[in-house]
N, C-alpha and C positions, 0 to 999 in steps of 0.2 A: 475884893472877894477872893477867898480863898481858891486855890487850883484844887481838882481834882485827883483822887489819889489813883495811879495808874498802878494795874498788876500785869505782868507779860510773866505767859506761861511758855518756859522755853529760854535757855542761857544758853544759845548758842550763837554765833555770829549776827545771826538777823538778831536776839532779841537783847544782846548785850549793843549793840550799836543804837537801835530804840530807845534801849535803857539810856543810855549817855546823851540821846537827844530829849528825850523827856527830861531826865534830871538839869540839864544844860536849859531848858524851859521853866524849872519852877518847878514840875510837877514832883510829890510823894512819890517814891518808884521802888515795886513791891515785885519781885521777880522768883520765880522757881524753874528747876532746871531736871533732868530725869535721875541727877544720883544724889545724894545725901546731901542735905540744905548745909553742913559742915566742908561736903566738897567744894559746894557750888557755892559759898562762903568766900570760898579761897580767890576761886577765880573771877568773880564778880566784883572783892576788892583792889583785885588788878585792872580788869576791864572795864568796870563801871563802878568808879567810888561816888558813896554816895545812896548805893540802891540795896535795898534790903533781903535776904535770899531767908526763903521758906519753903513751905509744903503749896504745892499746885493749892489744895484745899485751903490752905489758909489766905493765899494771895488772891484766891478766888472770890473769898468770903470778906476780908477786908479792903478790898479794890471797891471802886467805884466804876471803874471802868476796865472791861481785860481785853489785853490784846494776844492774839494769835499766834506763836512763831516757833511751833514746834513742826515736825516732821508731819505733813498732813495725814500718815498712814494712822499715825497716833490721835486720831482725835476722837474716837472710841474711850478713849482715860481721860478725857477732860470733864471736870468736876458738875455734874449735870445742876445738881442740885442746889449749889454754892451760886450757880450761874444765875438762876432763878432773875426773871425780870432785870436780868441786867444788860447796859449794851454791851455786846463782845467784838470786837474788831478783829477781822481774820485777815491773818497777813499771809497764811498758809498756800504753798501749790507741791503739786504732786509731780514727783522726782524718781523716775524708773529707779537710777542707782540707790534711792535711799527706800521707797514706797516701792521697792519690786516690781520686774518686768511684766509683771501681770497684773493689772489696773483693775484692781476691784471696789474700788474705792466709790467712781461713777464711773457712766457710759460714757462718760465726753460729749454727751446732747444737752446738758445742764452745768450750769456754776459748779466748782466744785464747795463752794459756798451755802449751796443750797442744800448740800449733803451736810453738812454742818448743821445749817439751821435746822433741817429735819430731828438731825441728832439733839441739838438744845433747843424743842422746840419752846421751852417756857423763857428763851432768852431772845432779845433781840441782836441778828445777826447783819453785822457791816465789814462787807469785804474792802480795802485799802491796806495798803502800804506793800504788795504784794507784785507789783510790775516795776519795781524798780529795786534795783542790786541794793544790796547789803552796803556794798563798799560807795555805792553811787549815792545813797540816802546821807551819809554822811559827808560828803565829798558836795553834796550840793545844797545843803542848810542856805536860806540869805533870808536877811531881815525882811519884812514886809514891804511894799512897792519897790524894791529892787526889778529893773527890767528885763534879768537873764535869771528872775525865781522859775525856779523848775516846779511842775505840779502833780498831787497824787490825785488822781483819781479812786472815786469811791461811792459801794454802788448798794442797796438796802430798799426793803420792800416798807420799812416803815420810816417816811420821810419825816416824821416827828422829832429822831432822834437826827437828823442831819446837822444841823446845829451846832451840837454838841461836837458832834466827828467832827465838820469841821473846823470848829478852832482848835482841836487837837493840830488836827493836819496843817494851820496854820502858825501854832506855837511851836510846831518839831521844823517850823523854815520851808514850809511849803504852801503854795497855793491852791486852794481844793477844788476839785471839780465833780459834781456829784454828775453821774451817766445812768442812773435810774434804779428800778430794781433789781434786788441779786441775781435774777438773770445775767442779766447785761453783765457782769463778771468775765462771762466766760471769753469775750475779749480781752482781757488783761491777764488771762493765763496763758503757760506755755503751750506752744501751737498756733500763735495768737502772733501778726505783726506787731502788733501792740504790746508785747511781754517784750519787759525790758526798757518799754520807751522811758526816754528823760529829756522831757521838753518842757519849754514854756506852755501857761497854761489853753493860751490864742491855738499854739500848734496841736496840745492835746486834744482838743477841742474839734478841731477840725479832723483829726485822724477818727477819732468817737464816729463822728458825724456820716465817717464813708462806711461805715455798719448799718440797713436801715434793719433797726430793733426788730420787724418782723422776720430777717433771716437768724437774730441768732441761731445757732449750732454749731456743732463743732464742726462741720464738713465745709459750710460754707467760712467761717473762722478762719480754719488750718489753709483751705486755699485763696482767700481773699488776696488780691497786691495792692497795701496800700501805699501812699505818701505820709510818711510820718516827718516831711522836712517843710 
């Protein structure tokens, strides 16, 4: 069976690193980045040979599945229409130096995922690949039943599509672990013991676990101590 064709809106570190693990999987890899598909040309046959560079709109439109990895201030320009019924994986979190010292984005009581979905409401929205480093995603690819695979977590209101996500998540060298609906996000964002984590999937597991789902928020989040070892 054929792989699915992947579009990543965004050629910058997170989504040319994506790009190179999608492509290193098999998959079609369809990527747009914010300057001229002729700039972004350039540097995606450096960084990711192999993936194809276009207009947000067209990667939108001929993906099967897009994923997230722009600046999350910018998700206001992503293709509403194109998206339509499609799953979107948001790898996006919000960044004072890039998304400005003034958070208008969300209160931080909710996913910032869920401002997303709101945004694309005619698409289905899956937060993953977003609590673990650019440089660390790369750095920890391993084949399947490998005992030191590291795992992404990944979290969606419609478990229909889980499936799908995760054999992504397991064809880019990762173990998946799905932690509920996009709520439940907002521990894998920054503020979050959990932003950043890169563990097995046993450990992840257990860190999830010291959250019970009725305190999400960002107050109890930002001060929670957990073990993540």
């Amino acid at each position: 069976m054929d792989k699915m064709t992947i579009g990543i809106l965004g050629a910058g570190k997170l989504g040319t690193t994506l790009a190179r693990l999608a492509i290193a999987a098999g998959y079609d890899v369809l990527i747009a980045g914010s300057g001229s598909v002729e700039k972004i040309s350039l540097t995606v046959e450096v960084l990711a040979p192999g993936v194809q560079a276009m207009t947000a709109k067209e990667a939108a439109e001929r993906a099967d599945i897009v994923l997230l990895a722009l600046p999350l201030g910018k998700y206001q320009t992503i293709p509403q229409a194109e998206l339509s019924g499609k799953i979107v994986i948001d790898a996006m979190n919000y960044w004072w130096e890039v998304d400005g010292k003034e958070n208008t984005i969300s209160d931080f009581q909710i996913s910032s995922s869920e401002v997303v979905q709101n945004f694309l409401e005619d698409s289905i929205v899956v937060k993953a690949f977003n609590h673990m480093g650019y440089h660390d995603l790369e750095d920890e690819t391993r084949p399947i039943g490998e005992s030191d695979r590291k795992a992404i977590a990944y979290a969606t209101d419609n478990e229909s599509v889980g499936g799908r996500v995760a054999q992504i998540v397991d064809d880019l060298g990762f173990d998946p672990l799905f932690i509920g609906a996009l709520k439940n996000g907002i521990i894998l964002e920054p503020g979050s013991p959990l932003f950043g984590a890169d563990l097995v999937k046993e450990e992840l597991q257990a860190a999830v676990d010291q959250f019970p789902e009725s305190e999400f928020g960002r107050e109890v989040v930002a001060s929670k101590e957990i073990s993540i070892m």
